[in-house]
C-alpha positions, 0 to 999 in steps of 0.5 A: 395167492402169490403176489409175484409174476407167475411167469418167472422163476426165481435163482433158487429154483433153477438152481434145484431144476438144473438137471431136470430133463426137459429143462431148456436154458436160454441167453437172450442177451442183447445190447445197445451199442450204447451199453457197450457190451458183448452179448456172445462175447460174455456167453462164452466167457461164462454162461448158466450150465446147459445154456443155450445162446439166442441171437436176437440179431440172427433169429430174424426175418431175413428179408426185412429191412428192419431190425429184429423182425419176428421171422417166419415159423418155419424160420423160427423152427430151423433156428431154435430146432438147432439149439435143442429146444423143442415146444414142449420143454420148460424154457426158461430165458435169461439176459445179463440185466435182467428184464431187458431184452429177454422177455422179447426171446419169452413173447416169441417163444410164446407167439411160436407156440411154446407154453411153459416160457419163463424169464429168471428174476434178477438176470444173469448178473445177479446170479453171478453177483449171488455166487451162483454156479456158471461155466465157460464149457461150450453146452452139447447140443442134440438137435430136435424138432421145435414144431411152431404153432403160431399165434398171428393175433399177438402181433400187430402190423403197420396196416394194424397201427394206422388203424388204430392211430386213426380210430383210437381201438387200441391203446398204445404203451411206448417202452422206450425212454421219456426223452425219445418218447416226446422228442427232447432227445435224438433217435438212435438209429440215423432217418428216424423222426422224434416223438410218439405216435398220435395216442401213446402212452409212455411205459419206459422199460425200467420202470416195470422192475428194481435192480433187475427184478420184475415188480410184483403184481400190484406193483405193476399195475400201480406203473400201468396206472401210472402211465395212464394205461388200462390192462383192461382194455386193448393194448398194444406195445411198441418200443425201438425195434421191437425188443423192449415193448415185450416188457410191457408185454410180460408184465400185461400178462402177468397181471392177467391182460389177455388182449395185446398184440406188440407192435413189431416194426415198432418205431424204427418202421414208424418213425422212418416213413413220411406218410405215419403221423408223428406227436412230440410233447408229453401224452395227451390226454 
């Protein structure tokens, strides 16, 4: 029995499945201002053959106020139907990293119904770093109907997240840095209070992989464990705004968890009201 996450693929195996008819390619790279990059600048300097580019900041809800929001099915529908991809087809998502912001393009995939979803191990730096094929042609896209089946029980609400805070039914896995996490470093968006909410526990994005690469099974588990989190028990994950508690999402399904939901205001929502409790200091407990 494999050892590795069963929902990604490695280089080698795109690289056989390039042309097989159903195969949807997906960029969902996304960036920090902070690692000052250029996600649609760099897709369409060079991109994986038949790559598609997903725009994280543009397949949103387009009446919330906070970033990244899980747009509405039908939202959802219109956008990925544009980019050719139906829910049916064998989706593969990469970013530049690797295990950074494409897994939350695999958990909306999902959450809209799409089952074979999958991230390719090592990004797309180490595909280019490993001398894999890449173009700067522009894909030809054929339009098609992606039909939405959505899953509301794999996402969590404010409402969701005071009771939980209140009542202690849920665990609470924080992806974002140590620092942000127990307040010693600032928020990067301007009117967010520091700290974690009441109950957290803390799971940085980098610790779930090496060089790109997500940790195999038993290496995520040692960091749910680690973290003082329990795959067995509910959970819910959260980050910044919503990109990066996917992660945590990837590899709780990838050790077999079933029962999470992420958190999708995350604490740009939280950290920005007056009336949501807020801790500083490491997690208790």
């Amino acid at each position: 029995m494999s050892n590795k996450s069963p929902f990604v693929v490695s280089p080698e195996w795109l690289v056989k499945h390039l042309k097989d008819p159903g195969l949807s390619i997906v960029d969902g790279s996304w960036y920090l201002p902070a690692q000052n990059r250029d996600a649609r600048a760099e897709y369409d300097a060079a991109h994986i053959p038949g790559a598609v580019f997903f725009d994280q900041d543009a397949v949103v809800d387009p009446d919330s106020d906070l970033p990244h929001t899980l747009p509405s099915p039908s939202v959802f529908e219109r956008h990925v139907s544009a980019m050719g991809i139906s829910r049916d087809d064998t989706i593969v998502v990469y970013d530049g990293p690797g295990m950074f912001c494409a897994p939350r393009v695999w958990w909306m995939f999902r959450v809209m119904g799409a089952e074979k979803v999958f991230l390719l191990d090592g990004g797309f730096d180490n595909w280019k770093k490993d001398g894999h094929i890449v173009t700067a042609t522009p894909t030809k896209i054929a339009s098609t109907a992606f039909l939405p089946k959505f899953d509301a029980s794999k996402v969590a609400s404010l409402t969701d997240m005071m009771k939980i805070v209140a009542n202690g039914s849920s665990q609470i896995a924080d992806a974002r840095p140590a620092g942000r996490f127990t307040g010693e470093e600032p928020e990067p968006r301007p009117g967010i209070r520091s700290g974690h909410m009441p109950g957290a526990r803390n799971a940085p994005t980098p610790t779930f992989s090496h060089a790109g690469y997500l940790k195999d099974i038993d290496g995520l588990r040692q960091v749910f464990a680690d973290a003082g989190i329990d795959p067995a028990r509910p959970v819910v994950t959260s980050c910044g705004s919503g990109v990066t508690a996917a992660v945590i999402s990837l590899a709780l399904e990838s050790v077999g968890a079933k029962n999470h939901r992420l958190y999708d205001g995350s604490w740009t929502e939280w950290g920005s009201r007056e009336d949501t409790p807020v801790e500083t200091g490491p997690a208790k407990g």
